[in-house]
C-alpha positions as CSV (number, residue, x, y, z in Angstrom):
1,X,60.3,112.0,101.1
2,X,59.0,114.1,97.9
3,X,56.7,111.4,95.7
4,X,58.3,109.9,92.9
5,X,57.0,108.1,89.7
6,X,58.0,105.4,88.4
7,X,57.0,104.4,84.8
8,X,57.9,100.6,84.2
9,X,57.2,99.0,80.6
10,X,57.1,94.9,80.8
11,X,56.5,92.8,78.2
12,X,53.5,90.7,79.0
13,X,51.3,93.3,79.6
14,X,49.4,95.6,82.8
15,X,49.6,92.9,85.5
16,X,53.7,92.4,85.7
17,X,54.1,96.5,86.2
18,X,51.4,96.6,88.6
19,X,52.9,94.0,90.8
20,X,56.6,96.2,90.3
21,X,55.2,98.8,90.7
22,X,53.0,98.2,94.2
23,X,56.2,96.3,95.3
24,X,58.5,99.7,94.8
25,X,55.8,101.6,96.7
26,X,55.1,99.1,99.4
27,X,59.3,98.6,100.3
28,X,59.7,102.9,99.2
29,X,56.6,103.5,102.6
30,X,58.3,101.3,104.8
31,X,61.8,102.0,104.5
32,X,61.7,105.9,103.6
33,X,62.0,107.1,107.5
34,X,65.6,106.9,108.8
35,X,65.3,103.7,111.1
36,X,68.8,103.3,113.1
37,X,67.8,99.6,113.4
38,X,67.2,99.0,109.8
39,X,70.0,96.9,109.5
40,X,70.0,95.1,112.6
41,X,65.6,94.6,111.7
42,X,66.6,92.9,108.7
43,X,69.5,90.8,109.7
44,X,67.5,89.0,112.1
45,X,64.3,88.7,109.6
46,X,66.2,87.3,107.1
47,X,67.8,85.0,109.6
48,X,64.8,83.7,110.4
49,X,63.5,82.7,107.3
50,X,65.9,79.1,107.1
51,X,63.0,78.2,109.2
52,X,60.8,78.2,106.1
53,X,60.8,75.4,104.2
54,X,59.0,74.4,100.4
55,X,56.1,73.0,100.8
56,X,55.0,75.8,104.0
57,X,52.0,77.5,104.2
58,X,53.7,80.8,106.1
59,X,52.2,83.3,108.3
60,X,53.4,86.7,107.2
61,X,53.8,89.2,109.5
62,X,53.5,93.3,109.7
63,X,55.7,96.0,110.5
64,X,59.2,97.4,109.7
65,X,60.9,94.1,110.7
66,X,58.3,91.6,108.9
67,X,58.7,92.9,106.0
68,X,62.5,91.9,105.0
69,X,60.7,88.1,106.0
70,X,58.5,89.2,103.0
71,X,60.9,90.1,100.4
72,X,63.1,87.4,101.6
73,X,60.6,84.8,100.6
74,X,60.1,86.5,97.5
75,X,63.7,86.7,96.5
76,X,64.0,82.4,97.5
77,X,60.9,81.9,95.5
78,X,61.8,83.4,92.0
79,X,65.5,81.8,92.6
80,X,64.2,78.8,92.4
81,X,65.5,78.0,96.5
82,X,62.0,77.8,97.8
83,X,59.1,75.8,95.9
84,X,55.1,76.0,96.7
85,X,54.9,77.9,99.5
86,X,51.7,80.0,100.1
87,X,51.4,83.2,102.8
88,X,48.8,84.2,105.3
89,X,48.9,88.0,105.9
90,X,48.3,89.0,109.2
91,X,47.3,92.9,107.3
92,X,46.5,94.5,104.4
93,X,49.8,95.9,103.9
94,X,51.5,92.8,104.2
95,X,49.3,91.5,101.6
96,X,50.0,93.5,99.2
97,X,53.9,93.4,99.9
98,X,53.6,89.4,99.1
99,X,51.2,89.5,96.3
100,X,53.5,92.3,94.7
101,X,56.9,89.5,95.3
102,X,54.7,86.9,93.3
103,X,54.2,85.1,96.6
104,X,50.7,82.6,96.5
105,X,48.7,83.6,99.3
106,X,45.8,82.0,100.8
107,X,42.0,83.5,101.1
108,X,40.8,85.3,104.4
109,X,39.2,82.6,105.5
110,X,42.3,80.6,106.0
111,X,41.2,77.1,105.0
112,X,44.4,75.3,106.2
113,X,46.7,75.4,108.9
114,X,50.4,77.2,109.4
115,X,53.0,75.8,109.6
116,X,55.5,78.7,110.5
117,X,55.0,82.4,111.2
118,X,57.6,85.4,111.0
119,X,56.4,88.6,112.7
120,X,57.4,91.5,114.9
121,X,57.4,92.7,118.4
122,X,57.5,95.5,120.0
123,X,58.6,94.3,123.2
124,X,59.8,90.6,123.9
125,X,60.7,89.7,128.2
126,X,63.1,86.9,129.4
127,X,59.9,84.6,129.1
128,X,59.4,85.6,125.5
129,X,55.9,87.3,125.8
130,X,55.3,89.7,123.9
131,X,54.0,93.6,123.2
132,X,53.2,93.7,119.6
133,X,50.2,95.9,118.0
134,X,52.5,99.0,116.8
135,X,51.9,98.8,113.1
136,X,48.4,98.5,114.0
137,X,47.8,94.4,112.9
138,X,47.1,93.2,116.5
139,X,44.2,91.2,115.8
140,X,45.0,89.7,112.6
141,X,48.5,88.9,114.1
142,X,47.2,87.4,117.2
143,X,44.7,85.3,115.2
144,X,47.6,83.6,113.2
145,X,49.6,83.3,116.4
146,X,47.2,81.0,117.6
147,X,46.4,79.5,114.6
148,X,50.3,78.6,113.8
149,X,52.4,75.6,114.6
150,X,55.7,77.5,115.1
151,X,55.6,81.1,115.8
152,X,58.8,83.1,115.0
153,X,59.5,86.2,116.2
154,X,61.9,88.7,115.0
155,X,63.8,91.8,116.6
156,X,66.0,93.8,117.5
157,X,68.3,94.4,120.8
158,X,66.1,97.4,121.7
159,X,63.6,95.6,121.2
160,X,64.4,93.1,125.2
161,X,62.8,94.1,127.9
162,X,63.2,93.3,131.8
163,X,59.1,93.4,131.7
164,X,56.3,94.1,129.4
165,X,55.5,97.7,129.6
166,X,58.8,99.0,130.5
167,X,59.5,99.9,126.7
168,X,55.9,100.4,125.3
169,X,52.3,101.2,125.4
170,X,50.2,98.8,125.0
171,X,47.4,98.8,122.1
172,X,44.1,97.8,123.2
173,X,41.7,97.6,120.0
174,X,38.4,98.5,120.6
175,X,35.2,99.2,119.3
176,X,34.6,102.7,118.0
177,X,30.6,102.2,119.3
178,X,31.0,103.1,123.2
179,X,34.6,103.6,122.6
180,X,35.0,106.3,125.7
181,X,33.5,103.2,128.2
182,X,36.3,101.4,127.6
183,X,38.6,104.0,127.3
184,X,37.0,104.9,131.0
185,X,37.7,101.6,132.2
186,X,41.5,101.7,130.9
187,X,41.8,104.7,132.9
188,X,40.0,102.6,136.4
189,X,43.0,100.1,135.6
190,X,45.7,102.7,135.8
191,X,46.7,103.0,132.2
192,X,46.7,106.3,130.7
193,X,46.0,106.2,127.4
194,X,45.6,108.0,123.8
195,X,43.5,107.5,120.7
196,X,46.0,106.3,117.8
197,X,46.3,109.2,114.8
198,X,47.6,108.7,111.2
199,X,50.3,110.8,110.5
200,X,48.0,112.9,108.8
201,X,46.4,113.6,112.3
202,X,43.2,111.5,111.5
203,X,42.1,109.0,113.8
204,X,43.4,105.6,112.9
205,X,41.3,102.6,111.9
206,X,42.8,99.0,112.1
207,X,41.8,96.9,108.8
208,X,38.5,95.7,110.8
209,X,37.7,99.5,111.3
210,X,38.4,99.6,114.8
211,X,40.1,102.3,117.0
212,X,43.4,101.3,118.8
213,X,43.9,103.3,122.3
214,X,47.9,103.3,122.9
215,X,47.8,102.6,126.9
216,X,51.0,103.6,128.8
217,X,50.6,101.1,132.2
218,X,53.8,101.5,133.0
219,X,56.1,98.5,133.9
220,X,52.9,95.5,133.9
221,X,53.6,93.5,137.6
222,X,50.6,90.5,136.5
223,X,50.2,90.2,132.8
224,X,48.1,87.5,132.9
225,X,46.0,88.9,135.3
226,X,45.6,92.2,133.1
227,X,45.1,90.1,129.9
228,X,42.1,88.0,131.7
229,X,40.4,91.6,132.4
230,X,40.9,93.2,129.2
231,X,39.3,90.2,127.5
232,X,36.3,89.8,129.6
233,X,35.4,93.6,128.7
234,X,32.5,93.8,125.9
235,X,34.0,96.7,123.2
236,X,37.8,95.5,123.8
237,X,38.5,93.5,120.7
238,X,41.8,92.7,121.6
239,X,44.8,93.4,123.2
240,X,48.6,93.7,122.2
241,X,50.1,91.1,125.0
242,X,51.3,88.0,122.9
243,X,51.1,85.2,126.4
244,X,52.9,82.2,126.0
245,X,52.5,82.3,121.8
246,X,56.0,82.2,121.3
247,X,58.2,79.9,119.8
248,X,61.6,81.5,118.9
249,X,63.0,84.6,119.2
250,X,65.8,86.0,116.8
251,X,67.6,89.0,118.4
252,X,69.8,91.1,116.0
253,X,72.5,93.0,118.1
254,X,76.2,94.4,116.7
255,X,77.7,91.5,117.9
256,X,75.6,89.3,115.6
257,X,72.7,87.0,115.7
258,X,71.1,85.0,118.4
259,X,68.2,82.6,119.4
260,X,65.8,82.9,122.3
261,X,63.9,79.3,122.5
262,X,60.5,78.7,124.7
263,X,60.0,75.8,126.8
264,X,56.4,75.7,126.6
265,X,54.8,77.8,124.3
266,X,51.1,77.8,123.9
267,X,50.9,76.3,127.2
C-alpha cells in the first residue's frame, strides 16, 4: 500500500492530531494486507468486549484480531457507554493503538491487578490451550495471562485445532547471547525451526530485544511435557503454548458467534 499523508488541523492544539494521526497509522498497518478473516476477526472481538465492564482495568491484547477489542473500547469510551476504564498493553503497538483511542492506560510496572483480558490466538484445541506468539507479544501476553482474572480469547474458525501444532509453529523467544544453543537444542527435540525476519528481511526483535525462532514440531502428542522442558532451558525466555490460561473462547464462523467455556482454567 503506497504511503499516504494525512494533514489533520484540530483546535486545541499538537497533542489531539498526534493521537488522530498515530490512530490512522496504527488501524492503516494492521488492516492494509487483504485478510479473508477480517470480518469474521472483528465480529468475535467486538463480541467479546460486553465482557468489559466501567470500572475495569483491561488487559489489551496484540495482533490482527486484538485490535478491533482496542478500538472497540475506544468507540464505548468517548460514547459515553463505558466509564474509567484503564488498559494494560501486552506490546508496544497495542499501546500506542489505545493511547491514540484516548484510552488511560496503566505504567509498565502494572501496579494493580486485571480484571479482564481480550487477546488473540493463533491456535486454540478442544481444551482451549493455546498457540499464540505470531505478532511477536509472547511474553508480554503470557505475563498478563497470568496476571488476569478472566482471560478472553478471541478467533476465528480457522483459527480450532484438533491439537496444538497441527496449524502452527510454535515461537520460542530466546536470548540472542548463545542463541544457536538453544536453537541446537530445539533441533534435539524434533522441531525444526527458523529465525523470525521483518518483512524488510531483517532479523526480528520482540519489544524486550529478543529473537523469536518459529519451531515447526509438527502435531505436539505432550504439551505439557514440552512446555516443562522449554522452561527449564537457560536462554529460552519463553514459549508460545498458553496451558490452562484460558477462560473463554469467542469463535467467529459464517454461521455466527459462539462461546468456548473452560472448566478449570489456571488449574
Amino acid at each position: 500500500m503506497p504511503l499516504q499523508v494525512l494533514i489533520v488541523l484540530i483546535p486545541g492544539g499538537l497533542q489531539p492530531a498526534r493521537n488522530l494521526w498515530l490512530a490512522w497509522i496504527t488501524m492503516t498497518t494492521l488492516t492494509a494486507s487483504p485478510d479473508p478473516h477480517a470480518a469474521l476477526k472483528k465480529a468475535a472481538a467486538e463480541y467479546a468486549v460486553r465482557y468489559v465492564e466501567s470500572g475495569m482495568t483491561v488487559g489489551l491484547g496484540t495482533g490482527s484480531t486484538a485490535i478491533f477489542a482496542i478500538q472497540r473500547i475506544g468507540a464505548l469510551l468517548q460514547s459515553g457507554d463505558l466509564k474509567e476504564i484503564v488498559g494494560f498493553a501486552t506490546s508496544r503497538a497495542s499501546w500506542d493503538a489505545a493511547v491514540a483511542l484516548n484510552i488511560p492506560m496503566l505504567l509498565d510496572d502494572l501496579p494493580q491487578a486485571i480484571d479482564v483480558t481480550i487477546d488473540g490466538a493463533d491456535e486454540v484445541d478442544p481444551q482451549l490451550n493455546l498457540v499464540k506468539g505470531g505478532g511477536g507479544a509472547l511474553l508480554r501476553e503470557k505475563l498478563v495471562a497470568q496476571a488476569t482474572a478472566r482471560e478472553i480469547i478471541v478467533v476465528d474458525e480457522s483459527k480450532l485445532s484438533p491439537r496444538l501444532g497441527t496449524l502452527h509453529v510454535l515461537p520460542v523467544e530466546v536470548l540472542p547471547f548463545g542463541w544457536l544453543s538453544q536453537a541446537r537444542f530445539l533441533a534435539s527435540l524434533g522441531a525444526k525451526y527458523v529465525v523470525r525476519q521483518t518483512t524488510g528481511g531483517e532479523e526480528y526483535r520482540t519489544d524486550q530485544g529478543n529473537m523469536i525462532l518459529d519451531c515447526d514440531f509438527g502435531p505436539i502428542a505432550d504439551a505439557p511435557k514440552l512446555a516443562r522442558g522449554l522452561e527449564a532451558r537457560a536462554g529460552i525466555v519463553e514459549h508460545g503454548l498458553f496451558l490452562g490460561l484460558t477462560h473463554l473462547v469467542v469463535v467467529s464462523g459464517p454461521n455466527g458467534i459462539r462461546e468456548m467455556t473452560s472448566d478449570n482454567p489456571k488449574s
